[in-house]
VMD Tcl script that draws the C-alpha trace (Angstrom):
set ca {
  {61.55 94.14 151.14}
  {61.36 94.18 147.69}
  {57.68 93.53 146.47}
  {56.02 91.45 144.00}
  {53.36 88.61 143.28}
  {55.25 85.37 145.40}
  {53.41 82.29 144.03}
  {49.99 81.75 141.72}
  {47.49 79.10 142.68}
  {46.12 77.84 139.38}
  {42.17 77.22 139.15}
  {38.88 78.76 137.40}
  {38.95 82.29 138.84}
  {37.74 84.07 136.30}
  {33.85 84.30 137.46}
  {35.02 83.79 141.50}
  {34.32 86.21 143.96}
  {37.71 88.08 144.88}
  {39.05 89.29 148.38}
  {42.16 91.01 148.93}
  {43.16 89.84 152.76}
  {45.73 91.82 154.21}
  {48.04 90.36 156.94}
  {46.86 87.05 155.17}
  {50.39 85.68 156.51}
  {49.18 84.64 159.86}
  {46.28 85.08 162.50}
  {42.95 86.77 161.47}
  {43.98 87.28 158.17}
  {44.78 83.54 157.08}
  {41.84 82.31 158.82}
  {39.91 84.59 156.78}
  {41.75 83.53 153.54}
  {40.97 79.72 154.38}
  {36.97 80.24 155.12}
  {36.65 82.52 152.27}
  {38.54 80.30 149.76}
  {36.55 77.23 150.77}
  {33.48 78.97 149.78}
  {34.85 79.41 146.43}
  {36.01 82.70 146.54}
  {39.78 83.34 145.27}
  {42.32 85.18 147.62}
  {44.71 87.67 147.46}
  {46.59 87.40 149.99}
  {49.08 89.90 151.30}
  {51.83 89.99 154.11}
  {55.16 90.36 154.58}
  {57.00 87.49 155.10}
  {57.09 85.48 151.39}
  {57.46 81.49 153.13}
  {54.82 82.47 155.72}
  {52.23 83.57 152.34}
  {53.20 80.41 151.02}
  {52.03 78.45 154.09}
  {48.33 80.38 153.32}
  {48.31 80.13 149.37}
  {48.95 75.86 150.54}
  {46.14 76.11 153.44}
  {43.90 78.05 150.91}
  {44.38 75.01 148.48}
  {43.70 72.24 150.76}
  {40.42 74.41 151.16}
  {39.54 73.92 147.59}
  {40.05 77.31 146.75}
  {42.28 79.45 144.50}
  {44.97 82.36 145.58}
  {47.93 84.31 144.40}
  {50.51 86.45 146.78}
  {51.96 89.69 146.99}
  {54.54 90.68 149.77}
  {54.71 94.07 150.59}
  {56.00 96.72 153.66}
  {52.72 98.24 154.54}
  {54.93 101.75 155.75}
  {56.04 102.25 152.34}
  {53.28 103.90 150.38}
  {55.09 103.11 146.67}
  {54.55 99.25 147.90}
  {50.93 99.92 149.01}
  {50.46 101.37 145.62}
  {51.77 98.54 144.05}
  {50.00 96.01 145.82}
  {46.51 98.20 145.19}
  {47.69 97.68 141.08}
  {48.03 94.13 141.46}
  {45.09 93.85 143.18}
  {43.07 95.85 140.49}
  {44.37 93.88 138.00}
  {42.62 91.28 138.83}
  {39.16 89.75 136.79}
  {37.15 91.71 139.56}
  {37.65 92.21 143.07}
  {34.70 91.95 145.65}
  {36.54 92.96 149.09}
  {39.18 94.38 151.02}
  {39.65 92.54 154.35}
  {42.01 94.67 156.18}
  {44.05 92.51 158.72}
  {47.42 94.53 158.54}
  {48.90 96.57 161.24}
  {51.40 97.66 163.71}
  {51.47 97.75 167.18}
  {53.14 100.36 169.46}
  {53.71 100.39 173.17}
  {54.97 102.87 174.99}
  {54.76 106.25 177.39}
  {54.52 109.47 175.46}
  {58.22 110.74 174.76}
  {60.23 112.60 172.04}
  {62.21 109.31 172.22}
  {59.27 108.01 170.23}
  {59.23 110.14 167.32}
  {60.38 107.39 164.56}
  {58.66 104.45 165.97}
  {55.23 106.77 166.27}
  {56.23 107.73 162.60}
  {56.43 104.37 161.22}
  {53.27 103.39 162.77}
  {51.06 106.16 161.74}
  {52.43 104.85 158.06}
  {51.89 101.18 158.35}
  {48.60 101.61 160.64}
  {46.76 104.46 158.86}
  {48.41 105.72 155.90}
  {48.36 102.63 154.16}
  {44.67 102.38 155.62}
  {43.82 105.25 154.14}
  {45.48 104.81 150.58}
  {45.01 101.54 149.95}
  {41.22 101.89 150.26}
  {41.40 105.10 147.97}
  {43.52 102.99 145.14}
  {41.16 99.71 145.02}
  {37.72 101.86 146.08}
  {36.78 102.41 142.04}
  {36.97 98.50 141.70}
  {35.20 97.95 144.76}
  {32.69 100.34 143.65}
  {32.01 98.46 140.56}
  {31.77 95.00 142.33}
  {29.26 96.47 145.14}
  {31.20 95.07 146.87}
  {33.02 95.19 150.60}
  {35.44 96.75 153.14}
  {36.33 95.46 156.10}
  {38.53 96.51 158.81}
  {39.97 94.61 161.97}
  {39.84 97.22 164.17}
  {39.11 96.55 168.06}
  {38.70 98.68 171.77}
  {41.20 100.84 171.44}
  {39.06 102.28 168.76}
  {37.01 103.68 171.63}
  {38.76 103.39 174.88}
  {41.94 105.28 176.07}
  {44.79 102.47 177.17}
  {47.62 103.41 179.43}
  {51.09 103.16 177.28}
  {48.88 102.99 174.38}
  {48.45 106.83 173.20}
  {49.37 106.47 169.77}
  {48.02 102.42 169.28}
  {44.95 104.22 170.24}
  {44.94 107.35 168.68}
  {46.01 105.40 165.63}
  {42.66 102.75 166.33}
  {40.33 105.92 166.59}
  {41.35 107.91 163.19}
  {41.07 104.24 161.67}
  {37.40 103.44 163.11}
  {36.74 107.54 162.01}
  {37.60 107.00 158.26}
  {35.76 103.71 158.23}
  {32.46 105.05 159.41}
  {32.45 108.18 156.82}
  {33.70 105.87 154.01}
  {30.49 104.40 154.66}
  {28.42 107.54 154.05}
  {30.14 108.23 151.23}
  {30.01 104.75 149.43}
  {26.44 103.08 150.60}
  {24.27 104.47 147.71}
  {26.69 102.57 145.69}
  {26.00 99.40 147.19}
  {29.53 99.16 149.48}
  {29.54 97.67 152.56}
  {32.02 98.92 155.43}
  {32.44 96.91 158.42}
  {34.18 97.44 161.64}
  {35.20 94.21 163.46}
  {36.26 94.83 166.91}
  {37.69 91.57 168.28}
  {38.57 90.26 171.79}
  {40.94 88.19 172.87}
  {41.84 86.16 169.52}
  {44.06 82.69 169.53}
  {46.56 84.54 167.26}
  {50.57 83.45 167.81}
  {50.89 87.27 168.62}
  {48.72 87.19 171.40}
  {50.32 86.73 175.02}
  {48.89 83.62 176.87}
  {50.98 84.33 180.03}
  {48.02 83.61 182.25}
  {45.14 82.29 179.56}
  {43.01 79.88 178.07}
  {43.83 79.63 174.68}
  {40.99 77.72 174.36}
  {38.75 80.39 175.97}
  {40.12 82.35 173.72}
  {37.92 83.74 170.36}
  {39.15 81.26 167.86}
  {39.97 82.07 164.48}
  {37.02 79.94 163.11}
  {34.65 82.37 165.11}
  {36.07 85.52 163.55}
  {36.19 84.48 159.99}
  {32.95 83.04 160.31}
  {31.72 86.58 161.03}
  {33.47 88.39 158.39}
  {32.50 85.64 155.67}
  {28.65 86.43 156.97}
  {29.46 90.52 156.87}
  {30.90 90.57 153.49}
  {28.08 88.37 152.15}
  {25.14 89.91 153.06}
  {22.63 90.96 150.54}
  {23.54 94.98 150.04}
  {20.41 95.66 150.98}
  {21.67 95.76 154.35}
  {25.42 96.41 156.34}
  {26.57 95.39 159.28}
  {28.65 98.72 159.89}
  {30.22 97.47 163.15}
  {31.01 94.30 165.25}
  {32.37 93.33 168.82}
  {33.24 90.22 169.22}
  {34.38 88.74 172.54}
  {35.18 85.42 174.04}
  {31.80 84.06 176.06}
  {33.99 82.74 178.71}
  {36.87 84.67 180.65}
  {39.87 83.64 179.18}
  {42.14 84.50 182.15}
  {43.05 81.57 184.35}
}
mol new
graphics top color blue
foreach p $ca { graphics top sphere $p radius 0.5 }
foreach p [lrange $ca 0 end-1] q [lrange $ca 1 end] { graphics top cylinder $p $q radius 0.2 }
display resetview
């Protein structure tokens, strides 16, 4: 995919809080793009698929809020370079709200070579150089990081090796970027969801309505990212109160 900005929401940006929201096409990331926007902030919003970013730039409207688009392969570090420039180029920008990644399943096997490749791109390189390209304008903001993260980041999953070794080098960087940016006033925050009522999530045998809901989970990120920086919620775990398993 060829990348570039998709579609401009006009409005008075120019003294609005800014968020870049990866994986803002869908799921956490649009719900995050909706409750941020309709407190005024304007979105950046990033994915893949260019009608699916459309579908968020409109829901981010009907919020009251303002946005712009940028579709980009997360694996390919020149387009994760080019998003960061867009991003920068912005009036300011406040916060990175890192919803993007890729999943692998699988037993351990050569056979897995490319698709373990590809993820260790899309899941931590970009992670990883993304946060280094915007991290000056964050800097200057004081403002915040945030990365969707969850248990793999801790526990060891069967036919998950590289999903969780992936998950654990992700939570590692997250918790030293910390130490290295919070006598400049950045926040970092972990969120570690649950079950989520996300399209991608398999409801063979669920609630959906059990589920976390995507109201929950922006709530808390809005709440992390807007904290007075005299204080950082470094990590949260979110789950849903009720077994969602019928």
């Amino acid at each position: 995919m060829t990348c570039g900005i998709i579609c401009k929401l006009t409005g008075d940006k120019q003294m609005a809080k800014t968020a870049l929201i990866t994986g803002a096409s869908s799921g956490i990331g649009r719900g995050a793009a909706v409750r941020l926007a309709s407190e005024g902030w304007h979105i950046l919003a990033h994915g893949r698929r260019e009608d699916a970013l459309q579908e968020t730039l409109d829901l981010v409207r009907e919020a009251g809020g303002s946005g712009e688009a940028f579709a980009a392969e997360m694996g390919d570090m020149s387009a994760v370079a080019a998003l960061a420039d867009w991003a920068t180029s912005a009036d300011r920008l406040d916060a990175l709200i890192h919803c993007a990644a890729k999943f692998t399943y699988g037993r351990v096997s050569t056979e897995r070579f490319s698709d373990w490749d590809n993820s260790i791109d899309q899941v931590l390189r970009a992670t990883i150089r993304l946060t280094a390209h915007i991290l000056p304008d964050i800097q200057k903001s004081e403002g915040a990081f945030v990365y969707i993260c969850g248990p793999t980041s801790w526990l060891g999953w069967k036919n998950h090796a590289i999903h969780c070794a992936l998950r654990h080098a992700q939570a590692g960087f997250a918790k030293a970027l910390f130490e290295d940016v919070r006598e400049h006033g950045v926040g970092v925050t972990l969120v570690h969801p649950g079950f989520v009522n996300t399209p991608s999530v398999n409801d063979t045998g669920k609630d959906r309505s059990r589920m976390i809901q995507l109201t929950d989970i922006s709530e808390m990120i809005l709440t992390a990212i807007s904290l007075p920086n005299t204080s950082c919620v470094t990590e949260l775990t979110l789950r849903p109160q009720r077994s969602p398993y019928n």
